[in-house]
C-alpha positions as CSV (number, residue, x, y, z in Angstrom):
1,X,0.0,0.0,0.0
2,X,1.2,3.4,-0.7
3,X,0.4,7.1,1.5
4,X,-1.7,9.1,2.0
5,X,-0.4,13.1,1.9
6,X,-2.2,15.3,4.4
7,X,-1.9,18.9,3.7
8,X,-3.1,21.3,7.0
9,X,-1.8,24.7,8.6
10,X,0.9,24.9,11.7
11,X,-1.5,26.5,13.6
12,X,-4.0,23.4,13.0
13,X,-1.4,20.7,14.5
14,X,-2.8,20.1,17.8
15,X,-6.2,18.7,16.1
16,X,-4.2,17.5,12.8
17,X,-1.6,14.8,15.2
18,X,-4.9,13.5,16.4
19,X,-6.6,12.8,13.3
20,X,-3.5,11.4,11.9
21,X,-2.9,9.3,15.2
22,X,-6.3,7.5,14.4
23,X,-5.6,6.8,11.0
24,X,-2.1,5.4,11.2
25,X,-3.5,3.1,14.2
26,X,-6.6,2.0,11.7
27,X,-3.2,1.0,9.8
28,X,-3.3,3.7,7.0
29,X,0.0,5.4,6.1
30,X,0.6,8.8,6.5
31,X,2.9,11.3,4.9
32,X,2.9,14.2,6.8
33,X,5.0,17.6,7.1
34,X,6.7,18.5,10.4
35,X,9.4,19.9,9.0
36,X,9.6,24.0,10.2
37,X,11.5,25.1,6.9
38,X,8.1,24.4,5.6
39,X,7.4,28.0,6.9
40,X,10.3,29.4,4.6
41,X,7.7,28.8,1.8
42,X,10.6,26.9,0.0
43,X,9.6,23.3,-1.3
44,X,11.7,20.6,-0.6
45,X,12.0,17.4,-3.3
46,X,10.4,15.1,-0.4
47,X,7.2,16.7,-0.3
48,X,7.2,17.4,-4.2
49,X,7.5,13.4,-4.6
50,X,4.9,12.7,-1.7
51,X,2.6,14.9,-3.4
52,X,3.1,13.4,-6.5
53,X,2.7,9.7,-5.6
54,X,0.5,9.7,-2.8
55,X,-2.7,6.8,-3.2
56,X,-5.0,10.2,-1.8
57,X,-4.6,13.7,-0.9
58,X,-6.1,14.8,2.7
59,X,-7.1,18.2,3.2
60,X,-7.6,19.2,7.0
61,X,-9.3,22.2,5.9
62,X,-9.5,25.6,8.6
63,X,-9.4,29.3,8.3
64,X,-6.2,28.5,8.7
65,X,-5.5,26.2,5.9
66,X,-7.8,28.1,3.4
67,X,-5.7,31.4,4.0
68,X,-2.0,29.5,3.5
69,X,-0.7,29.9,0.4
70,X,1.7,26.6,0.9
71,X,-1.6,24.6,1.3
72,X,-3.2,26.0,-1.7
73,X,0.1,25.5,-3.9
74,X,-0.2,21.7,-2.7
75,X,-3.2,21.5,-3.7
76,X,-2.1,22.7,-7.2
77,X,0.4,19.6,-6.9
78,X,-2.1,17.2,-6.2
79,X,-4.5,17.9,-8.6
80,X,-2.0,18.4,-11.6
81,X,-1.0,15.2,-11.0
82,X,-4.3,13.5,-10.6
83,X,-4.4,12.5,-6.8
84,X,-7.7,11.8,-5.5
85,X,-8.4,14.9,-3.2
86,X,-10.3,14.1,0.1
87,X,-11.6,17.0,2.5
88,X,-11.7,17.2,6.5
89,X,-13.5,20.7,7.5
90,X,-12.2,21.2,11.1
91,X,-14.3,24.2,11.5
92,X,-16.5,27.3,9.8
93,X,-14.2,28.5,6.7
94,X,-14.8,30.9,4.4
95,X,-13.0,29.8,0.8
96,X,-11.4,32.4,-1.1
97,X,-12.2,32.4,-4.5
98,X,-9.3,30.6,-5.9
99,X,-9.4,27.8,-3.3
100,X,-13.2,27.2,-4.0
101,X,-12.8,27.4,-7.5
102,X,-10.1,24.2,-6.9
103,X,-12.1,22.3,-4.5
104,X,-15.6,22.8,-6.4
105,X,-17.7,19.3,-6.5
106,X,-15.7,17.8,-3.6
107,X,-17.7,16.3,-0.6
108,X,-17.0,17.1,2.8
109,X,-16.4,15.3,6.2
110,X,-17.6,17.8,8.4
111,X,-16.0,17.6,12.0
112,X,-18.2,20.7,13.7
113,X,-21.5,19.1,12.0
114,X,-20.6,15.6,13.1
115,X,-18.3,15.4,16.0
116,X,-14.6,14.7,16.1
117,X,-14.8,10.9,16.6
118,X,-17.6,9.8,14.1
119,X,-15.6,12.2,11.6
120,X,-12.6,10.6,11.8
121,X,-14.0,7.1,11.7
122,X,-15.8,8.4,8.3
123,X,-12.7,9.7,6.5
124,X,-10.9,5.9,7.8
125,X,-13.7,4.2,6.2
126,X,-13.7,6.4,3.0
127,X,-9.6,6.2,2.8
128,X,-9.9,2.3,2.9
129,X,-13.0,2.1,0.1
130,X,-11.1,4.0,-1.9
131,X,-7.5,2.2,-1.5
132,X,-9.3,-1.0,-1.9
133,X,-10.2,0.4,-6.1
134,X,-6.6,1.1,-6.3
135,X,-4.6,-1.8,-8.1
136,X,-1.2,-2.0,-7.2
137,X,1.7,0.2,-8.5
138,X,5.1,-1.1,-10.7
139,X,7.9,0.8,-8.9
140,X,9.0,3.2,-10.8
141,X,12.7,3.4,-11.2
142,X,13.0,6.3,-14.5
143,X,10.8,9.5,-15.0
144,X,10.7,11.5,-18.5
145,X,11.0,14.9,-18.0
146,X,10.1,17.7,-20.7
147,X,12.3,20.7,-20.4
148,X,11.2,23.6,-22.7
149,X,13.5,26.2,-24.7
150,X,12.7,29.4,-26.3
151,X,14.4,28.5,-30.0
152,X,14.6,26.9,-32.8
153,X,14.8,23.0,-32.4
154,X,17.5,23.0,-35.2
155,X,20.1,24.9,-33.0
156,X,19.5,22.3,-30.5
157,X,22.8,20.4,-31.1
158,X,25.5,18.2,-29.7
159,X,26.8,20.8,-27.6
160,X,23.7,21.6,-26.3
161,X,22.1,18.1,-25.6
162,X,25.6,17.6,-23.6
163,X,25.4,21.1,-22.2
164,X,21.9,20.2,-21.0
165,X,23.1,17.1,-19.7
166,X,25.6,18.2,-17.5
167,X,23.5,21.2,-16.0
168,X,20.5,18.3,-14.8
169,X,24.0,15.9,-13.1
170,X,24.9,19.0,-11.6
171,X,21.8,20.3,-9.8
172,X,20.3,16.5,-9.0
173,X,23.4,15.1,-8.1
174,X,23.2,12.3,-10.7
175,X,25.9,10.4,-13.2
176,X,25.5,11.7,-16.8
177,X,25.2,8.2,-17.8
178,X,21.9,7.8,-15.5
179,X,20.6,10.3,-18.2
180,X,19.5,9.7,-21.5
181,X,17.8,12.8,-24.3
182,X,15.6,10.3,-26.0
183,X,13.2,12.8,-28.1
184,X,13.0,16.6,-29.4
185,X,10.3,18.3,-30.5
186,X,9.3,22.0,-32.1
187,X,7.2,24.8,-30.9
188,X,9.8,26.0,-29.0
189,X,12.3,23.4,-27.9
190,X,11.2,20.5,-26.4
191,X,13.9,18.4,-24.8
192,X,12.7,14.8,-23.3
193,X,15.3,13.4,-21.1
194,X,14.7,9.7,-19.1
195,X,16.6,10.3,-15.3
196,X,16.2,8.1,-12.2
197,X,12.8,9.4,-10.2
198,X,14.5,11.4,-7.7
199,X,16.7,13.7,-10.1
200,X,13.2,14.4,-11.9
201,X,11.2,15.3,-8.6
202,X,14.6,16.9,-7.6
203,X,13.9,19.3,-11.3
204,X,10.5,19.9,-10.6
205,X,11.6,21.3,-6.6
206,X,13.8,23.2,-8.0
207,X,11.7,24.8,-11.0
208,X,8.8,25.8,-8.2
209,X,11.6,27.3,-6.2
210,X,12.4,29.5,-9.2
211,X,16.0,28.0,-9.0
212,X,18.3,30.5,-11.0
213,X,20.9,27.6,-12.6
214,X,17.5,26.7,-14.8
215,X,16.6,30.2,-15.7
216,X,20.4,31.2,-16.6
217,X,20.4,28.0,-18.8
218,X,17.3,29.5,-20.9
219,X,15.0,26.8,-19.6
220,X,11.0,28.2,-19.7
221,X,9.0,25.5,-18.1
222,X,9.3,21.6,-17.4
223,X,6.9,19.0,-16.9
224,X,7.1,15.7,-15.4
225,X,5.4,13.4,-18.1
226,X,2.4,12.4,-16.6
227,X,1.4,15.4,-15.2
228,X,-1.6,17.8,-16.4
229,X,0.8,21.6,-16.0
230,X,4.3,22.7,-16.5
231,X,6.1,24.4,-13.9
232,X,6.6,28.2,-15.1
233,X,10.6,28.7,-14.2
234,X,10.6,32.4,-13.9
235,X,7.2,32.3,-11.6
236,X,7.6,29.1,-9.9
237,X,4.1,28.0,-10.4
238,X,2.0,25.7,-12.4
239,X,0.5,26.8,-15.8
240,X,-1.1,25.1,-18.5
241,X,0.6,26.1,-21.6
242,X,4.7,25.5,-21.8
243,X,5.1,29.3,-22.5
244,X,3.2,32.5,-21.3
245,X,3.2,35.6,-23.4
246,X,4.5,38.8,-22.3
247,X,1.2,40.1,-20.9
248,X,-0.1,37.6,-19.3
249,X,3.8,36.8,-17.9
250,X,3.1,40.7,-16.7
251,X,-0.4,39.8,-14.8
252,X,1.0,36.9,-13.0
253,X,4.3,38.4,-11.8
254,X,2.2,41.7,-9.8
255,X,1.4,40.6,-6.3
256,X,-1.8,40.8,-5.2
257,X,-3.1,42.7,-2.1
258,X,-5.1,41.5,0.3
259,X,-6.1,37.7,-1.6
260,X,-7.4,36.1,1.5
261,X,-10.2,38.6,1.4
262,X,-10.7,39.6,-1.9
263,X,-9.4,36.8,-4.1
264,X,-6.2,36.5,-6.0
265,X,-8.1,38.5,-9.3
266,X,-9.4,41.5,-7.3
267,X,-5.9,41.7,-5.1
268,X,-4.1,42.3,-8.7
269,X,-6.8,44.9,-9.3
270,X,-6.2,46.4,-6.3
271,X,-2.8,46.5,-6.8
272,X,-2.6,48.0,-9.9
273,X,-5.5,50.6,-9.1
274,X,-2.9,51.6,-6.1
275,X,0.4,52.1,-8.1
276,X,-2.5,54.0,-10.7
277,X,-2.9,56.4,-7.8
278,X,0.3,56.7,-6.3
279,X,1.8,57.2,-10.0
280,X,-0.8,59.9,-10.2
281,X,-0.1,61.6,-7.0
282,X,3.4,61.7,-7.6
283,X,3.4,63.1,-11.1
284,X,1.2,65.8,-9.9
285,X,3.5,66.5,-7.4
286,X,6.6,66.7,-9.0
287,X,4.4,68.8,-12.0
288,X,3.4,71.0,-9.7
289,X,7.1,71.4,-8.4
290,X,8.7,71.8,-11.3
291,X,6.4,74.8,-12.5
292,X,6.7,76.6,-8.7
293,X,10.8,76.8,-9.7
294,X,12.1,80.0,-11.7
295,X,13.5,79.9,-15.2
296,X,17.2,81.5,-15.2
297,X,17.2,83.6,-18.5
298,X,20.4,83.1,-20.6
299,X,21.4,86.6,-19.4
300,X,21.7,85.8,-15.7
301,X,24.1,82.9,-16.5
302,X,28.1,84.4,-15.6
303,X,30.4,84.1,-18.4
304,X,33.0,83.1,-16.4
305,X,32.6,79.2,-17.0
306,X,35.1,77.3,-15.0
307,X,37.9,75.8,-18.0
308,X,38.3,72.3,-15.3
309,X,34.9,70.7,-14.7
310,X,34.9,68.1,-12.4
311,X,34.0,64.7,-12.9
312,X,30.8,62.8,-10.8
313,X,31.2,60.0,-9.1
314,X,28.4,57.7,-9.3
315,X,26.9,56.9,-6.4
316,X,25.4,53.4,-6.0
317,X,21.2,53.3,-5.7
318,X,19.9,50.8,-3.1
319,X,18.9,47.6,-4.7
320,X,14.9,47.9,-3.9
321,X,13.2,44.5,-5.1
322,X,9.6,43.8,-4.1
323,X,8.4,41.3,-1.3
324,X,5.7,39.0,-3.6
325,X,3.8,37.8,-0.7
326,X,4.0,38.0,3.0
327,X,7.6,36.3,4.2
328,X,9.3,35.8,7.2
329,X,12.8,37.7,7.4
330,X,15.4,35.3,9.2
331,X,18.6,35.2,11.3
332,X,19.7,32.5,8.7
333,X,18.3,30.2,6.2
334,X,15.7,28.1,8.0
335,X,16.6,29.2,11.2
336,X,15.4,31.7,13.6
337,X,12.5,34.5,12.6
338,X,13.2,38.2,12.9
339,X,10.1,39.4,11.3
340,X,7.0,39.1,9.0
341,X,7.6,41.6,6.1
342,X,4.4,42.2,4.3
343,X,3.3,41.7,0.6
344,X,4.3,44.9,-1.9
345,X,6.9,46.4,0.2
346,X,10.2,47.7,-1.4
347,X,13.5,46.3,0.6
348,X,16.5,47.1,0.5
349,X,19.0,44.6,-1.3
350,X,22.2,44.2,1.1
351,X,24.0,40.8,0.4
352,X,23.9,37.5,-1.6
353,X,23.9,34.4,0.5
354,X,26.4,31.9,0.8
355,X,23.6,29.5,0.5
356,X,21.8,29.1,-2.7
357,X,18.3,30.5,-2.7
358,X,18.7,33.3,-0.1
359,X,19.7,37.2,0.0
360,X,20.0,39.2,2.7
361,X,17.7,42.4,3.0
362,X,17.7,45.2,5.5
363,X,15.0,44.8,7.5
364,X,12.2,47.1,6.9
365,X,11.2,47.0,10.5
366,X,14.3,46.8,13.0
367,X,16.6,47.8,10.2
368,X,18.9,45.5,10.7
369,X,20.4,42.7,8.2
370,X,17.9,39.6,7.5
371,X,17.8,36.7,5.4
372,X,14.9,36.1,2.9
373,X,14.2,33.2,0.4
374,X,14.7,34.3,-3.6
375,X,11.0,32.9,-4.5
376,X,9.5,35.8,-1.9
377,X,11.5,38.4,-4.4
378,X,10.5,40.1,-7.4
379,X,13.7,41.1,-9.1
380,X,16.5,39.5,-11.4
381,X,19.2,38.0,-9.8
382,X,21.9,38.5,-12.5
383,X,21.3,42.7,-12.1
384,X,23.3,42.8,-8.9
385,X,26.8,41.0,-9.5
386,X,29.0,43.3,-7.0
387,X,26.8,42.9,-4.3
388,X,28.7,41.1,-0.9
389,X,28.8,37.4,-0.2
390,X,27.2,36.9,3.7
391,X,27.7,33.5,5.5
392,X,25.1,33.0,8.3
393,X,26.4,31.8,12.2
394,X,25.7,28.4,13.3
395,X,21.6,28.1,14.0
396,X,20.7,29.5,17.5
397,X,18.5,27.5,19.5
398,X,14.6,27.1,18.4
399,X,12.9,30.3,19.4
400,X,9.8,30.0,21.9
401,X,6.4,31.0,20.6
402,X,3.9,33.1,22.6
403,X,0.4,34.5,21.9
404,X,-0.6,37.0,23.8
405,X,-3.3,39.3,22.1
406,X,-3.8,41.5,25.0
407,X,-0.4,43.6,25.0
408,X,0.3,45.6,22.3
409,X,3.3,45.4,20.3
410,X,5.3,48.7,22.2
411,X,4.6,47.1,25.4
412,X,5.6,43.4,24.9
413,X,8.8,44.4,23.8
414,X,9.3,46.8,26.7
415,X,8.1,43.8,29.4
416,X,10.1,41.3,27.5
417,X,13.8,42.4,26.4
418,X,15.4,39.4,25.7
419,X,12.8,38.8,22.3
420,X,11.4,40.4,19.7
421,X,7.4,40.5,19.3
422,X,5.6,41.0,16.3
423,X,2.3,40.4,14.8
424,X,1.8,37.9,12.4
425,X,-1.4,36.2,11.0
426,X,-3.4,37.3,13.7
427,X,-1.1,36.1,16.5
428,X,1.9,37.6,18.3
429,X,5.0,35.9,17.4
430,X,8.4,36.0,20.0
431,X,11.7,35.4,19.5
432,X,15.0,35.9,21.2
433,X,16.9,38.9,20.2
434,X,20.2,36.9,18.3
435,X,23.5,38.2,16.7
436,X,23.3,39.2,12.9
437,X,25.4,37.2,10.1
438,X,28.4,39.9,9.1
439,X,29.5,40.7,5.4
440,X,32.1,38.9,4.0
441,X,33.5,40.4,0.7
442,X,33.0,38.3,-2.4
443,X,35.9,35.9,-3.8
444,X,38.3,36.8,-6.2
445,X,37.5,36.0,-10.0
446,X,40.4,33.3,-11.2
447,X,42.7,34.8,-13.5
């Protein structure tokens, strides 16, 4: 028998290890997510493949769940790849748009209708009807992958078949001869390449964390054979067609405000309306500004023009990228939380990261450095080559978590001086005041 994947909210985990204590005594499998870097919003090749494979998908759905984007991207996963999707309401929810537009036509167990216990014995009869239709699965050993370039398929040659080749051993960690181009096909370039299973769920992880090496390389999209989407490269999510066009590339990439209440649509409406208005605002401004100033007449210039006119020096602009959605800003990849920075703000761009995936920011509330993952940033990486190189300490100790809704956020930090408090998804968040990563200049280019 194979899993079963349940997909829930952190702040549902209390209620979620019971359910999933009942089913794994009624002797069902469980692949669950414990894992905290979960919170980085950064998939990991583990739960790509357990997505991916899984006999049925289990959604513990909450206000919670429905408002978490990681839970809505799984379910994107799990559909794409046609898992059976199974639903546990743990409470009153009020879908998004998006959300109920993915879950349409699925029937409910209802825990508040219901009652905990007769629940959970429903979804343990309805998991084991439903494993008993399934026949049983050849181990798969090779997956074909699709990797799509913008091109002309005749240009495709040796080189670049090798090229190709040796990019996919380097980022999956496998022996070239594990991989084999078996098939190339037009409308765009379509490369087919046969790898062991866990370089191609290894591709897929990488491609929904936007991973630079595939961009740089000129790859679009890729698609697991098999599944129903490719995984847009440059957006790190799923679309239907192996290229976008430029427009429609343009309405996915702006960040949408507020989607938990108004839907992903009306958030991008939103958002644009905004930078309408500011846009506005400012060009009336500076219009406004520039005819308030005096116009020197020729006459009033002096004659006496200075023969040894000195040369500017350029000063360097802050790197300002946008936050896509709201993030957490950390001591270190994966380790401790400074902060929540919200969706649409401008940061400022301090460092690259020693580890792949992460820059370091200053942060926008205790201006002070912070680390942030790549996928949470609008902006292209290749733009800021003289940037410094920053290697993060050894991880602190896990910080402690306190809710405290009563105090507000000047005087928990005053009662409390040893953390840092902030307010994040409706709860106050604490964590000990730590030591920021320093700089460390870049290395040397080889002669």
């Amino acid at each position: 028998m194979g899993h079963i994947f349940v997909s829930y909210s952190r702040h549902d985990l209390e209620m979620v290890d019971s359910i999933v204590g009942k089913l794994e005594k009624a002797r069902i499998r469980v692949w669950i997510d414990r894992d905290d870097i979960k919170a980085g919003k950064t998939w990991r090749a583990q739960i790509v493949q357990a997505i991916d494979t899984c006999d049925a998908f289990v959604l513990m759905l909450s206000s919670n769940s429905a408002a978490s984007d990681n839970v809505r991207k799984e379910i994107d996963l799990a559909q794409d790849s046609g898992r059976t999707v199974f639903i546990m309401r743990l409470g009153p929810v009020q879908l998004p748009a998006e959300m109920r537009y993915e879950l349409v036509g699925l029937q409910y167990i209802d825990v508040h209708a219901m009652g905990i216990e007769e629940a959970i014995n429903q979804l343990i009869n309805t998991l084991k009807e439903h494993l008993a239709t399934l026949k049983p699965a050849e181990e798969q050993t090779v997956h074909q992958t699709e990797l799509v370039f913008q091109g002309d398929p005749a240009e495709f040659g040796a080189k670049e078949r090798e090229q190709t080749i040796d990019l996919i051993s380097a980022l999956t960690d496998t022996p070239a001869s594990n991989l084999d181009i078996t098939n190339l096909t037009s409308g765009s370039v379509h490369v087919f390449v046969d790898m062991p299973v866990a370089a191609a769920f290894e591709l897929k992880t990488r491609a929904l964390n936007r991973d630079s090496h595939l961009k740089h390389f000129g790859i679009k999209s890729l698609r697991l054979v098999g599944d129903k989407k490719y995984v847009n490269v440059s957006l790190g999510i799923l679309t239907a067609t192996a290229t976008i066009g430029f427009l429609n590339l343009l309405w996915m990439s702006i960040p949408s405000l507020f989607p938990s209440m108004v839907g992903v649509t009306a958030g991008k409406v939103l958002t644009l309306t905004s930078v309408a208005v500011v846009t506005t605002a400012v060009g009336i401004t500076v219009s406004q500004a520039v005819s308030a100033t005096p116009i020197l007449s020729p006459t009033s210039l002096s004659t006496a023009i200075p023969t040894d006119i000195p040369t500017a020096t350029a000063t360097p602009t802050p790197q300002n990228p946008l936050v896509l959605q709201q993030a957490y800003c950390w001591n270190g990849p994966g380790y401790d939380v400074v902060s929540s920075v919200p969706a649409g703000t401008r940061v400022e761009l301090l460092a690259y990261g020693s580890i792949e995936g992460w820059w370091v920011i200053n942060n926008p509330i205790f201006h002070t450095p912070c680390w942030i993952s790549e996928s949470d940033l609008q902006f292209n990486p290749n733009d800021f080559p003289d940037l410094p190189i920053y290697t993060p300490q050894p991880p602190l100790p896990g910080p402690t978590r306190e809710s405290n809704p009563s105090l507000d956020s000047q005087n928990q930090t005053q009662n409390n001086n040893n953390k840092i408090c902030f307010w994040y998804r409706r709860k106050w968040v604490c964590v000990p005041r730590f030591n920021i990563p320093t700089g460390t200049p870049p290395s040397p280019a080889p002669n």
